[in-house]
Structure formats: structure tokens, C-alpha cells
C-alpha positions as CSV (number, residue, x, y, z in Angstrom):
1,X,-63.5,157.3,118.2
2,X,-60.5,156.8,116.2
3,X,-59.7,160.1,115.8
4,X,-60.2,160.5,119.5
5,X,-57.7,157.9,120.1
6,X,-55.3,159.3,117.6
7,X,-54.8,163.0,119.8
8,X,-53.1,161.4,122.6
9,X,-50.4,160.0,120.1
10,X,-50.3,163.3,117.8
11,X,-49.9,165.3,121.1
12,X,-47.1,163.3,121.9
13,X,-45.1,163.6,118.7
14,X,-45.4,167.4,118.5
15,X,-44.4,167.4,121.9
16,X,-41.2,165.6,121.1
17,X,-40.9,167.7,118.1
18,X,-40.7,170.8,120.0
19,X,-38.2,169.3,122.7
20,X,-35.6,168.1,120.3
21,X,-36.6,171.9,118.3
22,X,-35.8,174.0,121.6
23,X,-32.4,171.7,122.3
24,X,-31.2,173.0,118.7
25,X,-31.8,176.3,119.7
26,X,-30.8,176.6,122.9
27,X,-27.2,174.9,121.4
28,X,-26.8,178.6,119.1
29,X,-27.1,180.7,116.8
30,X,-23.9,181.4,114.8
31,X,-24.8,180.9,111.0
32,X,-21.5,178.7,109.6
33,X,-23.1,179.7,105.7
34,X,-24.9,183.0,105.2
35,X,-27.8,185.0,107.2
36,X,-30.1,188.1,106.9
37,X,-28.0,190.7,107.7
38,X,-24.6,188.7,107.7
39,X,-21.6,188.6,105.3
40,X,-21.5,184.8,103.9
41,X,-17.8,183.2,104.8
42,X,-16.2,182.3,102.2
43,X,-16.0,177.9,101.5
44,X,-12.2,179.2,101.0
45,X,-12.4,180.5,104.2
46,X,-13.4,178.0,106.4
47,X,-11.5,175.4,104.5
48,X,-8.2,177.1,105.3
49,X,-9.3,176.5,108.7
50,X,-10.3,173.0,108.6
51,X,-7.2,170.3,110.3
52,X,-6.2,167.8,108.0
53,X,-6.8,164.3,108.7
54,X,-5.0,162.3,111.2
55,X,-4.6,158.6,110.8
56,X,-6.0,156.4,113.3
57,X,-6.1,152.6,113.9
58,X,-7.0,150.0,111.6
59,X,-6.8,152.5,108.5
60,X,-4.9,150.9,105.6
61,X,-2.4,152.5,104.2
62,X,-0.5,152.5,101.1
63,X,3.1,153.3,101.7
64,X,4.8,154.0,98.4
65,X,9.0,154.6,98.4
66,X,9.9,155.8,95.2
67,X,12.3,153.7,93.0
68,X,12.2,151.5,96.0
69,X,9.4,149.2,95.2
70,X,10.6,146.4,97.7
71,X,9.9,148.8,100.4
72,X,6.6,149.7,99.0
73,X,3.7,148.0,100.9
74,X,0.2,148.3,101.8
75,X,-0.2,148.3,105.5
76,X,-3.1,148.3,108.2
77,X,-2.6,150.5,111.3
78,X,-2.5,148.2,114.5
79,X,-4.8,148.5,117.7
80,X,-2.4,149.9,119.1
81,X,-1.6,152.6,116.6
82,X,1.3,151.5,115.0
83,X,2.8,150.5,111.5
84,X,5.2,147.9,110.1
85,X,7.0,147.9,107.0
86,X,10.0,147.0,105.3
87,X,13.3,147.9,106.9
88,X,10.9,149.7,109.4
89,X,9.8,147.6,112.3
90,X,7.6,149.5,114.5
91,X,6.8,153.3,114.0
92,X,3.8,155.1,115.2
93,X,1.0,156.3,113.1
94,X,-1.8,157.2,114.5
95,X,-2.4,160.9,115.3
96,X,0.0,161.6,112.3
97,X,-1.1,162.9,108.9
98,X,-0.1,161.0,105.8
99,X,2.6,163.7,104.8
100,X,3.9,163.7,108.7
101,X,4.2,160.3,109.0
102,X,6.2,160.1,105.1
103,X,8.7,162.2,106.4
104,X,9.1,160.1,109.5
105,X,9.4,156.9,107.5
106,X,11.8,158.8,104.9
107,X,14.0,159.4,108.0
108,X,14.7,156.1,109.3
109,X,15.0,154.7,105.6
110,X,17.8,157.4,105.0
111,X,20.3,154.8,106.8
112,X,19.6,152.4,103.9
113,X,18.2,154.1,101.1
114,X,19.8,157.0,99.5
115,X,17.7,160.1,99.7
116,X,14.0,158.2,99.8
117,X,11.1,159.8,99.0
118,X,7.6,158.1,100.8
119,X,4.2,158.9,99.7
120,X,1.5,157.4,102.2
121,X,-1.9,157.5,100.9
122,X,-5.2,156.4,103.3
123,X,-6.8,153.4,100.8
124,X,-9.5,152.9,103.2
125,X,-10.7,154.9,106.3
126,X,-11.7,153.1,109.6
127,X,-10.9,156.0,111.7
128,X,-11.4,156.8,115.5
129,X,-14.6,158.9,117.3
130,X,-12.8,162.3,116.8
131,X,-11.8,161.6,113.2
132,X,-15.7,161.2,112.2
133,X,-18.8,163.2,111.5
134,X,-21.9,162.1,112.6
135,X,-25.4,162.8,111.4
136,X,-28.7,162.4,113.8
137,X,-32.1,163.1,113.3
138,X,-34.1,163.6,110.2
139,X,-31.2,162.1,107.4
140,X,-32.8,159.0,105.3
141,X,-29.1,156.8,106.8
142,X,-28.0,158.5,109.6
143,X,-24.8,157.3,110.2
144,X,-21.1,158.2,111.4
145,X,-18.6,158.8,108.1
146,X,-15.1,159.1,108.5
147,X,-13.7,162.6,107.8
148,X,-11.9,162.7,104.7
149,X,-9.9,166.0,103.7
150,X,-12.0,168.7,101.6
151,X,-15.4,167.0,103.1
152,X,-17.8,169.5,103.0
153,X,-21.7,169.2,104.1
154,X,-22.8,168.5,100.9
155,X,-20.3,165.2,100.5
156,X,-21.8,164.6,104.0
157,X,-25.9,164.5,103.2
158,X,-24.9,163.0,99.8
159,X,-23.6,160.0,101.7
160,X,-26.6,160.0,104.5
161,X,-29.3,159.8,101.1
162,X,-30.8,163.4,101.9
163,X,-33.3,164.4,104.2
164,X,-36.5,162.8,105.2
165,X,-39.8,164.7,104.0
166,X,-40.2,165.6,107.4
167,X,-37.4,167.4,108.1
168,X,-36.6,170.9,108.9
169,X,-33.3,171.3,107.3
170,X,-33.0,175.2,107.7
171,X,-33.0,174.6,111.8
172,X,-30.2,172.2,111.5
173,X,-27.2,172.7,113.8
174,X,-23.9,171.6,113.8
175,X,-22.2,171.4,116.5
176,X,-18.0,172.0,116.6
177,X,-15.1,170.6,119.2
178,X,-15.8,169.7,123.1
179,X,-16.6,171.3,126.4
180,X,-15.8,175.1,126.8
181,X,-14.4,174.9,123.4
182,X,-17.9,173.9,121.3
183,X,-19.5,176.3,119.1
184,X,-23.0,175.8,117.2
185,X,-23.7,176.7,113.6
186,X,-26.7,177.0,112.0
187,X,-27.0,175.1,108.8
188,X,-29.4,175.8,106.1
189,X,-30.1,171.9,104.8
190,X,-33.2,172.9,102.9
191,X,-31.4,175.6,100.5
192,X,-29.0,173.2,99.7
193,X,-30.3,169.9,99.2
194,X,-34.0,171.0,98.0
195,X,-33.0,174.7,96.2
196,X,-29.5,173.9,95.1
197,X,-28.3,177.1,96.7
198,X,-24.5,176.5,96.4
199,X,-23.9,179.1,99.6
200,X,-25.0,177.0,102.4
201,X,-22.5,174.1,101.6
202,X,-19.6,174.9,104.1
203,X,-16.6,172.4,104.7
204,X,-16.9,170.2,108.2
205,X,-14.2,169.3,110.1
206,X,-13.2,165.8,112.3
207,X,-15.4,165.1,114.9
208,X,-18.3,167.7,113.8
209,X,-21.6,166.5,114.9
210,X,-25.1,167.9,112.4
211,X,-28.3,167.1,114.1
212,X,-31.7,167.6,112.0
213,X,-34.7,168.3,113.4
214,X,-37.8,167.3,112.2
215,X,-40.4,169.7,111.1
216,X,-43.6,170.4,113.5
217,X,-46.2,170.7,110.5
């Protein structure tokens, strides 16, 4: 009788199983590592392609004017996107990169400082929706981590503890930008995390989204 009552439930799971399966095919095919027949890109490759981050509110910052160290400071980014600092009283900074918004700051501190050299370094990330990648499904903490520059999907499942027992990490998908402009990649989660093949770890980008299935059987 047990085992009667358990189909019902079983039935049910594989059910689900197969629904969340068919969505990550139905998203595509494109393979962002390697694939029979394909030529592997290059981590090099995609890398060159992958935008810097962009500062967002609420990241602190270290802002760091050389032989200036009164005009030094560490700094949070406001609500409402912008910075404070010495002999700088409101600039924006979200939507900037560190470099971009160095040079910015070196241009107003021209008028008192004789050629100044800024350095802005991110000390701690707490960055918007688009500035994050997010991991669903069949990750032991899925979670959304803030993009950091050179992340690749190896930093990323490192971070989310590794896939569940029950996942089917060679039928992950990650999915790339918004609207007409998203693309699908097929990720190949397995030969990374459980056969240390070195090819399927790719770079991600800001605002990348990897869903993991979870395995039928």
C-alpha cells in the first residue's frame, strides 16, 4: 500500500522534472564551451568580450589620490548613486567603472591638486540586479553574487558549494542579456565540477542568469 501511495508523488516529481527539462531546451542550444562537432572558444576569447564592472549603489569604495593622502578616503555609494569626498562634493558614480570614475575625480581635483593621480578600488560589492549573476535550480546555495571582473563559471559554482547529487549539470543553460537581445548557452556543469575538465569553464558576464536542472533518474 505504501508503495501505491508513493506513485502519485513519484509521478509528480518526474513530471516537474521534465517541465523545468523542456524549458531549458526550448531556451537554446548554442554551446558557450565546446561541443561534438564544434571548435571550443577560447576563455581568452570570450573574456575580451566580457564588460567590465560598473559600480552601483551602496558599493564601498576606496578612493586613493596619490601623495594626497588627505584626499584619500573610503566611501559608500549613496541611494541615489552618488559619491562624496574631499574637495569633491557630489559626483556620480554609479554606472561608471572604477578607472572612469578616477579620471572624473582626477579632473575636478586638477583645480587644487597639481597633476592628481586617483585609483578607485570596489572594497566590497553590493551591486544592483544587472551587475549580478544568479544561480537557480540544482546548486547546494543558490544564490545571486555580484559580478566581479574575470568571474568565470567556475568562481561562480565554487561560491554556490557545487551541485546537488541530483543534478544534471551537462543540460545547464545560461542565459545572456534581455528581450530580443538574450541568447542561451549550454553549459557542461558535470565536466567541470565532477571531471575537472578545464574547457567547460567559460567567463560570465553582469546580469548572466545559469539555471540547473535536475536529473530525471
Amino acid at each position: 500500500m505504501k508503495f501505491l501511495t508513493a506513485i502519485p508523488k513519484l509521478a509528480g516529481l518526474i513530471m516537474v522534472s521534465l517541465i523545468f527539462l523542456s524549458a531549458c531546451e526550448g531556451i537554446g542550444g548554442n554551446d558557450l564551451s565546446y561541443g561534438d562537432g564544434q571548435e571550443p572558444q577560447s576563455p581568452d576569447q570570450l573574456l575580451a568580450s566580457t564588460p567590465e564592472y560598473l559600480i552601483g549603489p551602496l558599493d564601498q569604495l576606496q578612493v586613493f589620490v596619490w601623495r594626497a593622502p588627505e584626499l584619500s578616503t573610503d566611501v559608500v555609494v549613496r541611494p541615489d548613486g552618488r559619491i562624496s569626498t574631499p574637495l569633491v562634493e557630489d559626483m556620480l558614480a554609479a554606472g561608471k567603472t572604477p578607472s572612469a570614475l578616477a579620471r572624473d575625480l582626477e579632473v575636478v581635483l586638477a583645480d587644487f591638486v597639481r597633476t592628481p593621480e586617483v585609483t578607485v578600488i570596489v572594497s566590497q560589492f553590493s551591486s544592483t540586479f544587472d551587475q549580478q549573476v544568479r544561480v537557480l535550480g540544482e546548486a547546494q546555495r543558490p544564490v545571486a553574487l555580484p559580478y566581479q571582473a574575470g568571474m568565470t563559471v567556475l568562481d561562480v559554482m565554487v561560491a554556490v558549494g557545487g551541485l546537488t547529487e541530483f543534478a544534471a549539470g551537462n543540460k545547464a543553460v545560461l542565459i545572456r542579456g534581455r528581450g530580443s537581445n538574450r541568447n542561451s548557452y549550454r553549459l557542461k556543469l558535470d565536466d567541470l565540477m565532477r571531471k575537472a575538465d578545464v574547457r567547460a569553464n567559460v567567463p560570465v558576464a553582469p546580469g548572466d542568469v545559469i539555471l540547473i536542472p535536475e536529473s530525471i533518474f
